[in-house]
Structure formats: structure tokens, C-alpha cells
N, C-alpha and C positions, 0 to 999 in steps of 0.2 A: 504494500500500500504506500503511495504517496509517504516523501518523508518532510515533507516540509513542515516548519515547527507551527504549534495547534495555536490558535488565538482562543485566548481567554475571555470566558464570559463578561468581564468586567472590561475588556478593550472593546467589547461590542454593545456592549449596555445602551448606547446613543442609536444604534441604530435599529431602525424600523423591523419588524419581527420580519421574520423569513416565512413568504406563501405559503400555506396548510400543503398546496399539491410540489412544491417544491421541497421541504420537507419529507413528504413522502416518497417521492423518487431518488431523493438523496439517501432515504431507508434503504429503497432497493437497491439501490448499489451498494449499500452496504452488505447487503444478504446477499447479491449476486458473486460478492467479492468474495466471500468466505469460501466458495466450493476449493476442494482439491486440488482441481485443475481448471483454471483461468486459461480460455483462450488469448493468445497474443490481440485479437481484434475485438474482446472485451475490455480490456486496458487501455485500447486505442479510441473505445468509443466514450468510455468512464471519462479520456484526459480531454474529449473534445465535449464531451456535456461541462463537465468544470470550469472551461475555456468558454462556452459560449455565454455567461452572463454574471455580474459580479454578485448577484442572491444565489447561485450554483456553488460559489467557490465559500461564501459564506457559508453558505449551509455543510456544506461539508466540511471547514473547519470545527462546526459548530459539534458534529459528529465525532472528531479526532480530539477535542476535547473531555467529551463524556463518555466516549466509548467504554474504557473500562469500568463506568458504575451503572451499565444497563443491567450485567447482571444481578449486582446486589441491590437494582430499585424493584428487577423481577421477583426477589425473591420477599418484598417486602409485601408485594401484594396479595391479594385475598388467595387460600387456595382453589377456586372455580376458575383465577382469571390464568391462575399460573398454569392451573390441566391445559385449559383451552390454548394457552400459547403452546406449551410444550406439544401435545395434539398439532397445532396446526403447522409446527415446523418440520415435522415428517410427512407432512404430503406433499402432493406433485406440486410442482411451482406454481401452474399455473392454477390450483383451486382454491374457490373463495376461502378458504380457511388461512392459506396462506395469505389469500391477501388485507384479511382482517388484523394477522399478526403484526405484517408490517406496518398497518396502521395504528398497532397501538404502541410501537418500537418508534413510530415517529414522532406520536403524541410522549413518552419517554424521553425520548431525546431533546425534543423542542419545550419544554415545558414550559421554558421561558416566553413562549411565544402565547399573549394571551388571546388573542383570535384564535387561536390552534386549539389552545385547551378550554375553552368554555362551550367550543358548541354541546349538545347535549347528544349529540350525536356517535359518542367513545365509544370504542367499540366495548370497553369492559361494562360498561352500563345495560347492555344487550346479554354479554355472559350470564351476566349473574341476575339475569332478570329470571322470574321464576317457571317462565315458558317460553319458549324462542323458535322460529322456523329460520330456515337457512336459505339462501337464493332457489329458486323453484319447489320449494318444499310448503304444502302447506298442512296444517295441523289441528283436530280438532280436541275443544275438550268440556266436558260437562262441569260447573262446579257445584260446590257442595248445596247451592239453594236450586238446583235444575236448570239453568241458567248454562243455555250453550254460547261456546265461543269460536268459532273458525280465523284461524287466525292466516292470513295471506303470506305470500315470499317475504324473505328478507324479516319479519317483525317481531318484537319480542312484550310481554307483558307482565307486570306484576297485580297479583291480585289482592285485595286486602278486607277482608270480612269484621266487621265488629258489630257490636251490639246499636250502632245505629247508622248502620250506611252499609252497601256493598262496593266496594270502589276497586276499578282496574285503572291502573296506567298503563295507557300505550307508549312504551317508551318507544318503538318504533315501527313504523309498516303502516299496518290495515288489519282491522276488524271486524268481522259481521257478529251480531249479538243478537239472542235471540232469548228477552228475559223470561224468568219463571216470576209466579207470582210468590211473593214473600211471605210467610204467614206473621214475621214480627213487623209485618208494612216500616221494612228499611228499602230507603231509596235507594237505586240501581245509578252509576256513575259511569262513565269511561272519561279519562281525566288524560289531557295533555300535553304539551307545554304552551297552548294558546288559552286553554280555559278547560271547559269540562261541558258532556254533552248529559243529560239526566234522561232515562228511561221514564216513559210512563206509559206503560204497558205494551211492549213494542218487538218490532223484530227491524234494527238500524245497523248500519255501518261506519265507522268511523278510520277516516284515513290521516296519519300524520303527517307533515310535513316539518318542513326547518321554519319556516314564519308562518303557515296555517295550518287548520286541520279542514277536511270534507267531511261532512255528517248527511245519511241519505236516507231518509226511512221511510220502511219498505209495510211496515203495521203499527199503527199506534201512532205516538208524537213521542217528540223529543225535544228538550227542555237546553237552552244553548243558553252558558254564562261565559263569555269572556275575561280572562284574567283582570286584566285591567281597564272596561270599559265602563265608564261613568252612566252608559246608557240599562236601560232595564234587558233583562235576559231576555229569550224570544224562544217563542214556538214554532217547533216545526212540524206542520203535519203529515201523515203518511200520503207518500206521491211525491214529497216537496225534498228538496236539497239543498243544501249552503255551504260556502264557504267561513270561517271565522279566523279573524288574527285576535292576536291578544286583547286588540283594543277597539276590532270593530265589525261586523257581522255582513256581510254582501247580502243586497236581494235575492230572497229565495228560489230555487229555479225547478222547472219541471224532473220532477224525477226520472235521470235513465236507468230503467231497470237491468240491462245488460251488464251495466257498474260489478256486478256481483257473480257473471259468469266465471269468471277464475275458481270461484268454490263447486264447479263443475270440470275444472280443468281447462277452460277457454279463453282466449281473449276475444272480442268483437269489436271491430272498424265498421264504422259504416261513413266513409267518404272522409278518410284523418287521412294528412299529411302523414308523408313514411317518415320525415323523420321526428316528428310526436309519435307516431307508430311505434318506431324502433326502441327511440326515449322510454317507454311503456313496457317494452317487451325486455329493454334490458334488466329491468327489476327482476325477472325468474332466468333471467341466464346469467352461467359463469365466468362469460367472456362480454368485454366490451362490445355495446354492439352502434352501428352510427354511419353514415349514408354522405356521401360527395354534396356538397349545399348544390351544386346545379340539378340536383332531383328531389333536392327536400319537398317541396310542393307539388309531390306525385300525390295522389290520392288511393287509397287503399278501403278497401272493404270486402270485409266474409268473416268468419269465424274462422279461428286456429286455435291447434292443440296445444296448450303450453310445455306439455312433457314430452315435446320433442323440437326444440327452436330451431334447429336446424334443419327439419322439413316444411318449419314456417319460411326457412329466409330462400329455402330452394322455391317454395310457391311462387311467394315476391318474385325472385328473378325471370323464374319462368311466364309469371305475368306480367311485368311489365320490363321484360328485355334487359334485364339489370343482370351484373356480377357481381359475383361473391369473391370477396380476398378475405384470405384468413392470414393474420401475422402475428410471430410469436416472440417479443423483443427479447434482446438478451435475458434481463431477468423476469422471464418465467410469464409475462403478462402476455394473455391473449386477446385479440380486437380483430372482429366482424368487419368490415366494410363497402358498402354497397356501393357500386356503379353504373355508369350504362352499361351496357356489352359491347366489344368491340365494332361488331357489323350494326347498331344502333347509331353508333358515332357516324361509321360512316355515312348511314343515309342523311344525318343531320347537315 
């Protein structure tokens, strides 16, 4: 590795934190650098990413500084987050497991960086949350008042029962719920980081995001309080949908009932740009997936299988004359890419 001498946190302290995704590629080079055997033309490529920008060269100082106390910040933490690392640094490079590791090797590393560390979005908040599904996996579970939860790709929740509320937090993903009635008549919650949606007698979805959540329901109403909105809470009745941020609630919109085909293993387009399409479909696949912007504004429509992305993206091409490139960069990351097909070019 590089020997040049490490800069110290305190010579950098002035300047601007280093990008969340800059950060995290400076990870991967760290993990791709440890194999056995290093190709000569992955040293070549490691000294020309360092070289192309001066938050590159930062950031990997910033690494050569704390490198020798990733282990002992590993071993401070809880033991669910420590399995799940250990676990994910034995599989293949390119599964989401590994690439959650490296995400949380970066949030380690970086910690100085307060953009980096406060999203809510860490991967070890996900771990140790009390039920979790993994990219394309989804999961269901009944809880102790009868009260089912189907929980979408990617999402994880904690559930919390006491003597006067039922309350889940979606720490992250998508949720369909479908409540039981209570016989201690405690409120039904799904709570998360924009405010909390309240069951009243219903069968809803709630989806997170990093600044909103989507709540959809499907039987019943649903009772929407924003964390910090000085406005009154609002009802949503079955048919109806919204969006919420912390501080303000969008007009209600017609419910699409399709919203919830993934809990049948589907996705449904009816007239979406491929790449919103794609954006959607990447949430249950392993690999990056994402389209040349000269076809973004293709439009796509039918049902597809989510347990198989890769006969969705062959549909795509064979429908509308597109290629498939699949590329798998040195360390270990794989990415989809759609274009026209060659003989399309040409007629253009």
C-alpha cells in the first residue's frame, strides 16, 4: 500500500467532510487491496482514482490514519452487528452482504464526517433491528395481537408492544399491515423518521424514505401525524394515498392498488419511464441497475417477476431494442446497464 506519511485528523479538522459515496469507494479499495494477490492493473487503477481529485486523496489519507483501530472499534460493537460483519466478509464480493459491510467500514472510518454519520440510514440500525429482509427477499410475520406484517426488499422493523400502544418502527423499506382488533383497545402505530401513521381499523402500507414516508390504505383509514408539523394530523381514507415529511403532508391522491403487487412477487409499469422503472427495480436486485439518459424517457408497461431481474431486463431489451452490459469493477461491485442495441443506433 501506498507509503506516503498518513495526515492526521487534527491537520484536516478545517476541512469540509469527505462525500458519504467517496468515502465508501475509498472503503473499497481498501477491501479490494487486502486480497492475496493484487493485480498489477488494480494498483494502477487504485493510483489513478487517488490522482483524479483532491476528496480521493483525502479520503484515503483519512483511511491510513485509522486503519489500525477499525479492528478494535469492530470489536466494540454490539455482538449482532459484529456476526453480521464477520458473515458478510466471507461472501462473494459482489453480494449485498458484502456491500453492506463496506458500508458500515466506511461509516467506521469516516466518523468524523457528520453528514456521513447521522443519516438514519446505518447499516447497523437495520442489523439489529428485530426483523429484517435482504435485497429481493420479502418476509412475513404475524404478531402477538394477530396483526400481520409483510415486510418488502431491503426493510427492517422493530416492534414494540406495551400496555398502551402497539408501535412498529420502520427503520427501513416498506410495509403492508394488516391490523387485528385489540381487545385492550391499544392503538396500532407504524412510526418513522417523518412522523407516525395510526391504524384505525385497517389493512395500509407504509413506505420509508430518507425525507418522506408513502402511506396507502387499502381498508379502513389511517390517522397521519407528522413529527414536527404545527398543522393538525389528517385522515386518510381507504382508496386514498399521501405522501408526508416531517413537517408537512401533500394532497391526498387516488389510490394505486398495484403499489402492493411485490407481496405477490410482481412489479407493475403501466406507461413509467425505464429509468424510474429501473430506479424501482433496483431495490430487489443485487446489482446496480440504470439505463444510458438518451432512453430514460422510454416508457415501459406489463407486469414482471421480481424473482428473476434478469428475465425482466432481457424482456426490456427485447422490447424495446435495448442492450444489456453487465460490468464487474475491480472490487467486486456489479452494475446493469441499458442501451440501445447496436443495429437501433444504426437506423437512428
Amino acid at each position: 500500500m501506498d507509503s506516503s506519511p498518513a495526515t492526521s485528523p487534527a491537520a484536516t479538522s478545517g476541512a469540509p467532510p469527505i462525500p458519504p459515496a467517496i468515502a465508501q469507494r475509498a472503503v473499497e479499495w481498501l477491501v479490494a487491496l487486502q486480497a492475496e494477490q493484487v493485480p498489477p492493473a488494480l494498483w494502477d487503477e487504485w493510483q489513478h482514482w487517488r490522482a483524479a481529485h483532491p476528496d480521493h486523496q483525502r479520503a484515503w489519507q483519512r483511511i491510513e490514519a485509522v486503519n489500525g483501530q477499525v479492528f478494535d472499534k469492530l470489536r466494540q460493537l454490539a455482538p449482532p452487528v459484529k456476526s453480521a460483519i464477520a458473515q458478510a466478509t466471507l461472501t462473494p464480493p459482489h453480494s449485498p452482504a458484502r456491500r453492506q459491510a463496506i458500508t458500515t467500514l466506511a461509516v467506521l472510518l469516516f466518523a468524523g464526517s457528520a453528514a456521513w454519520v447521522v443519516r438514519e440510514r446505518t447499516p447497523w440500525r437495520e442489523w439489529v433491528a428485530d426483523h429484517r429482509t435482504g435485497p429481493g427477499e420479502r418476509h412475513t410475520l404475524e404478531l402477538d395481537d394477530g396483526t400481520t406484517l409483510v415486510l418488502n426488499t431491503a426493510s427492517a422493523v422493530n416492534v414494540s408492544f406495551t400496555a398502551t400502544e402497539r408501535r412498529v418502527r420502520l427503520v427501513t423499506g416498506e410495509v403492508l399491515a394488516t391490523t387485528a382488533r385489540d381487545v385492550a383497545g391499544r392503538p396500532f402505530l407504524i412510526e418513522t423518521g417523518q412522523g407516525e401513521a395510526q391504524a384505525l381499523g385497517t389493512r395500509y402500507r407504509v413506505r420509508a424514505g430518507v425525507e418522506s414516508t408513502d402511506v396507502a390504505v387499502f381498508e379502513g383509514a389511517v390517522r397521519i401525524t407528522p413529527l414536527r408539523a404545527a398543522a393538525p394530523a389528517q385522515l386518510l381514507e381507504a382508496g386514498q394515498q399521501a405522501r408526508f415529511s416531517a413537517d408537512v403532508i401533500a394532497a391526498p391522491q387516488a389510490l394505486d392498488r398495484d403499489s402492493i403487487a411485490w407481496t405477490e412477487g410482481i412489479i407493475v409499469a403501466k406507461g413509467v419511464r425505464l429509468a424510474d422503472f429501473l430506479a424501482e427495480l433496483d431495490r430487489y436486485s443485487p446489482r446496480s441497475l440504470s439505463c444510458d439518459p438518451a432512453i430514460a424517457d422510454l416508457r415501459v408497461s406489463g407486469s414482471y417477476p421480481l424473482a428473476d431481474i434478469d428475465k425482466v431486463l432481457d424482456t426490456l431489451a427485447a422490447m424495446l431494442s435495448l442492450r444489456v452490459e453487465s460490468v464487474t469493477r475491480f472490487w467486486g461491485r456489479q452494475s446493469v446497464r441499458l442501451s440501445l442495441a447496436s443495429d437501433r443506433q444504426a437506423e437512428g
